[in-house]
MDAnalysis code that builds the backbone (N, CA, C; Angstrom):
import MDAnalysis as mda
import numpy as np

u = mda.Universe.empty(249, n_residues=83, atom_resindex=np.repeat(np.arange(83), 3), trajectory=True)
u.add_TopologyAttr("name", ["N", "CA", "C"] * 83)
u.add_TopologyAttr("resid", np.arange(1, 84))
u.add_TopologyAttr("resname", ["UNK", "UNK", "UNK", "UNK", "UNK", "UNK", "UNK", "UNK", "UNK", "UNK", "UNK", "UNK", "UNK", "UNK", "UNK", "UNK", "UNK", "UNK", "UNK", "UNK", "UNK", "UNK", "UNK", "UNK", "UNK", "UNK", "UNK", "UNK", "UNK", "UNK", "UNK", "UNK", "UNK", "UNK", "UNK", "UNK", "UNK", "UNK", "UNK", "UNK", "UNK", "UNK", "UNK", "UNK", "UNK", "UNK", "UNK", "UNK", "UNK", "UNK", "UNK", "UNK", "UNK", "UNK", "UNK", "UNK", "UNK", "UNK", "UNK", "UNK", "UNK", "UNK", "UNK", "UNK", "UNK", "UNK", "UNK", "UNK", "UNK", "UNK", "UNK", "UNK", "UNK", "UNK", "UNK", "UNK", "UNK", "UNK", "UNK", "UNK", "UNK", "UNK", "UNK"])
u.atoms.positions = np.array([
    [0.841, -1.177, 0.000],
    [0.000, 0.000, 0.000],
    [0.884, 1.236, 0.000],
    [0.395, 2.174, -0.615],
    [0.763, 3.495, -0.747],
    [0.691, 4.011, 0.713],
    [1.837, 4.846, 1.292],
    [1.774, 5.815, 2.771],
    [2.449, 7.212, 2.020],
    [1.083, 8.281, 2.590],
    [1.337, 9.285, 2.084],
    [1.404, 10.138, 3.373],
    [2.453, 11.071, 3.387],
    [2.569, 12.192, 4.773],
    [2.913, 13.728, 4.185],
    [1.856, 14.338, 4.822],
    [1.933, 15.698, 4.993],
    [2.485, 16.599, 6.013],
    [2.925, 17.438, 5.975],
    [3.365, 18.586, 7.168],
    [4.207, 17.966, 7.769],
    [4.286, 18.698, 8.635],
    [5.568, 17.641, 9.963],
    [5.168, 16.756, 9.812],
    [4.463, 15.857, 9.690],
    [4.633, 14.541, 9.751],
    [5.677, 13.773, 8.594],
    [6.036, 14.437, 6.857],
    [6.637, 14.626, 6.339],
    [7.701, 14.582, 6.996],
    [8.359, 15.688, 7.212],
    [9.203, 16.905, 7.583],
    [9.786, 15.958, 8.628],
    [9.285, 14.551, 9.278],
    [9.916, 14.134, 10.820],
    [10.226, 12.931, 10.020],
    [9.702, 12.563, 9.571],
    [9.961, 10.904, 8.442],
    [10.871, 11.164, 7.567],
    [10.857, 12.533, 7.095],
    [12.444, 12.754, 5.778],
    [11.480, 12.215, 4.627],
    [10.127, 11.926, 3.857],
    [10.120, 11.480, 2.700],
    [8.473, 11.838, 3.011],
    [8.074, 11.608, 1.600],
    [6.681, 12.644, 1.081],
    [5.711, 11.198, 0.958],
    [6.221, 9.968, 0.526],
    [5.405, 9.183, 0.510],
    [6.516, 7.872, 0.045],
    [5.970, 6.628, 0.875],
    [7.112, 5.256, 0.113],
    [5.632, 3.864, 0.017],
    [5.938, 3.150, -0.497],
    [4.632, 1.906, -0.410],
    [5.366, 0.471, 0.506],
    [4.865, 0.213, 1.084],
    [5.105, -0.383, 2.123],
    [3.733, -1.830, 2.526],
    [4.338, -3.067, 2.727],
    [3.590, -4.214, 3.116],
    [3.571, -4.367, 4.421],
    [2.470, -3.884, 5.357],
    [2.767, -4.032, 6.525],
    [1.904, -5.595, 6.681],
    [2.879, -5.870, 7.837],
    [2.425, -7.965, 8.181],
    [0.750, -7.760, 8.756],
    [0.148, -9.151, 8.438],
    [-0.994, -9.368, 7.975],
    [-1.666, -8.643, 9.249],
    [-0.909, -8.866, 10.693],
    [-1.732, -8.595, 12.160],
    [-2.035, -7.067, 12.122],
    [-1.335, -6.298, 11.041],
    [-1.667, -4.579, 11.330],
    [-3.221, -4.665, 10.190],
    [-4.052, -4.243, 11.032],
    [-5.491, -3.887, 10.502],
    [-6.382, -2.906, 10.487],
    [-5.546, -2.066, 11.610],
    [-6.352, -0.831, 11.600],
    [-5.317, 0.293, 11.541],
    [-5.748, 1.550, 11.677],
    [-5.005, 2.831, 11.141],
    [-3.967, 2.765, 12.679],
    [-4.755, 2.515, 13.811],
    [-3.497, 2.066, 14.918],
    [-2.683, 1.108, 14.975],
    [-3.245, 0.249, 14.683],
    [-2.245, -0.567, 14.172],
    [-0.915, -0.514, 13.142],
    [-1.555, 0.143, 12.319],
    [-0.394, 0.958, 11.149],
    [0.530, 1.699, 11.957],
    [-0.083, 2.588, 13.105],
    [0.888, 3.499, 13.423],
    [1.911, 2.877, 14.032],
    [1.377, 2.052, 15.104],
    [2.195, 1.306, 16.200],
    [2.914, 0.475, 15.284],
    [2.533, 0.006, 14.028],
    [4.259, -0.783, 13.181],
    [4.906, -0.079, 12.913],
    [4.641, 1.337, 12.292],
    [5.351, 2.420, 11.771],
    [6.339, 3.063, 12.647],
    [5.541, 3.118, 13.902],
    [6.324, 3.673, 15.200],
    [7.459, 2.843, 15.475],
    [7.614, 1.758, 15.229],
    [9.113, 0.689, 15.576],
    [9.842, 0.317, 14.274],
    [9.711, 1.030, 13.159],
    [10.364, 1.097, 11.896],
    [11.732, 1.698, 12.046],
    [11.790, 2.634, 13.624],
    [12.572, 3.753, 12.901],
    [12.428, 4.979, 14.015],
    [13.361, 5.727, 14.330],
    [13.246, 6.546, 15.284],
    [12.578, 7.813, 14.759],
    [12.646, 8.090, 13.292],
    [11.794, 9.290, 12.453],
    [10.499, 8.560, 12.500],
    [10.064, 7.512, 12.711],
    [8.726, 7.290, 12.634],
    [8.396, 7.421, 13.765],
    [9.344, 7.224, 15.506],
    [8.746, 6.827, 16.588],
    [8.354, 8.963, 16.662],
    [9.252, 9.252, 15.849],
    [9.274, 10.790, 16.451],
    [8.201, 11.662, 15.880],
    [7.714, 10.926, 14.813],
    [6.893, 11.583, 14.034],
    [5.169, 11.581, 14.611],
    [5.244, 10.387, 14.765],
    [3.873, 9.255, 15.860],
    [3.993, 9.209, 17.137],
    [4.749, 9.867, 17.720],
    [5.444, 10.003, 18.883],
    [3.978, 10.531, 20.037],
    [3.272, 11.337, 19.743],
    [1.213, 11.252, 20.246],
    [0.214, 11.075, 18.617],
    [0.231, 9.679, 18.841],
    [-0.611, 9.104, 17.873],
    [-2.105, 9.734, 17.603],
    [-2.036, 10.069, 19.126],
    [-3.658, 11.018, 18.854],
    [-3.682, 12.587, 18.171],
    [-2.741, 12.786, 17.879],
    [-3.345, 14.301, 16.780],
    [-2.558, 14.057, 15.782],
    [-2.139, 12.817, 14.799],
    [-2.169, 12.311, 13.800],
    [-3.543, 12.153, 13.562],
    [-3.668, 12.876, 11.910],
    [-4.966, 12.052, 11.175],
    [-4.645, 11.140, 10.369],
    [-5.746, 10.010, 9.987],
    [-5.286, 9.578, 8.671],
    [-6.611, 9.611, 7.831],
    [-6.348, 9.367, 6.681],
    [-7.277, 9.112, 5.731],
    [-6.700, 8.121, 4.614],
    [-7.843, 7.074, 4.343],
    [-7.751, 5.555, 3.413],
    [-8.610, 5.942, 2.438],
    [-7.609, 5.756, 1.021],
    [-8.275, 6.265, -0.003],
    [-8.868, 7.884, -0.554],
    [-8.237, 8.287, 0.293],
    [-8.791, 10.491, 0.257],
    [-9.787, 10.898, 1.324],
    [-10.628, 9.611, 1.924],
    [-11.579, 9.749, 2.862],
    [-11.116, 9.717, 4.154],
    [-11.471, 10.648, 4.705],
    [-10.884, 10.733, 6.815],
    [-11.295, 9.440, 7.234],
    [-10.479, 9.077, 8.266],
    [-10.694, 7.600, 8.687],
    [-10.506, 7.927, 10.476],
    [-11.361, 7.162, 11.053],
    [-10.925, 7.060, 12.432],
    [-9.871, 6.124, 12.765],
    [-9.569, 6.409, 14.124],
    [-8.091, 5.261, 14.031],
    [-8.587, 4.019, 14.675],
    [-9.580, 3.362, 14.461],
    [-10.297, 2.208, 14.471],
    [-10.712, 1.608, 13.226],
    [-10.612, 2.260, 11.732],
    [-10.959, 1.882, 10.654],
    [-10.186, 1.009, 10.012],
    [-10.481, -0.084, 9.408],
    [-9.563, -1.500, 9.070],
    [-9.091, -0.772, 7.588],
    [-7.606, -0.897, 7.646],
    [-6.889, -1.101, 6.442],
    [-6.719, -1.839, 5.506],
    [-7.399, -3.260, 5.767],
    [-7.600, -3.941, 4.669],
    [-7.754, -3.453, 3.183],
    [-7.605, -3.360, 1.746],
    [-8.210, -3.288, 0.513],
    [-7.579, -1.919, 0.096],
    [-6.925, -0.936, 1.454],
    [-6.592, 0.298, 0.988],
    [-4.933, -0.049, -0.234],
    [-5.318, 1.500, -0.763],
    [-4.672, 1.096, -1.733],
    [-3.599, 2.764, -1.784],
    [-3.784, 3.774, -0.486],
    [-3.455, 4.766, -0.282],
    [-3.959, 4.867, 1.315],
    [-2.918, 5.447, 2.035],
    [-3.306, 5.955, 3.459],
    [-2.492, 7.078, 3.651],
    [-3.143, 8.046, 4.171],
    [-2.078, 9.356, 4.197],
    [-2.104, 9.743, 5.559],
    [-1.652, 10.367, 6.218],
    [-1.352, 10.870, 7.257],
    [-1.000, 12.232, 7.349],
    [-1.477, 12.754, 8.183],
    [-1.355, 15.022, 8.438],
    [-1.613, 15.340, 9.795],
    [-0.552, 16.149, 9.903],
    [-1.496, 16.990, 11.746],
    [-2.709, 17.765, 11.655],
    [-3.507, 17.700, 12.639],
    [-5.178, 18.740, 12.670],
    [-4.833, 19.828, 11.316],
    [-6.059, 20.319, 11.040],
    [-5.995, 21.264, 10.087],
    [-6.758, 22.217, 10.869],
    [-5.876, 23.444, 10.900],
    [-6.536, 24.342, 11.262],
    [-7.416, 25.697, 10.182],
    [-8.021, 25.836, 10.423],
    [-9.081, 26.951, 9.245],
    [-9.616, 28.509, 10.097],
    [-9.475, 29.090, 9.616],
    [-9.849, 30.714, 9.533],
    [-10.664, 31.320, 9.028],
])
């Protein structure tokens, strides 16, 4: 699957997007994180409070309970703030 990162979350990983097979037991968007988080000290630093990471599967916002199965893109961004 495609992993896509925006903003610091970018900016802490060093790369804009890589595709990646995570093992069969990661199924949800926490799950993703928590493999991602032991990849690598730019990932532990990046995921470092998993809770104001977003993600979204396929362009659509996802909660971090939503199964990754079938995705074929998951991106990741900090809150968006608007004015």
């Amino acid at each position: 699957m495609k992993l896509v990162y925006f903003a610091w979350v970018r900016e802490r990983i060093g790369r804009a997007e890589e595709e990646l097979v995570p093992p069969p037991e990661v199924a949800t968007v926490t799950d993703l994180v928590a493999w991602l988080r032991g990849r690598g000290e730019e990932y532990a630093y990046a995921f470092e409070d998993p809770g104001v990471v977003r993600a979204a599967i396929d362009r659509t916002h996802a909660k971090p309970d939503a199964a990754i199965a079938g995705a074929g893109e998951i991106a990741f961004f900090p809150p968006m703030t608007g004015g």
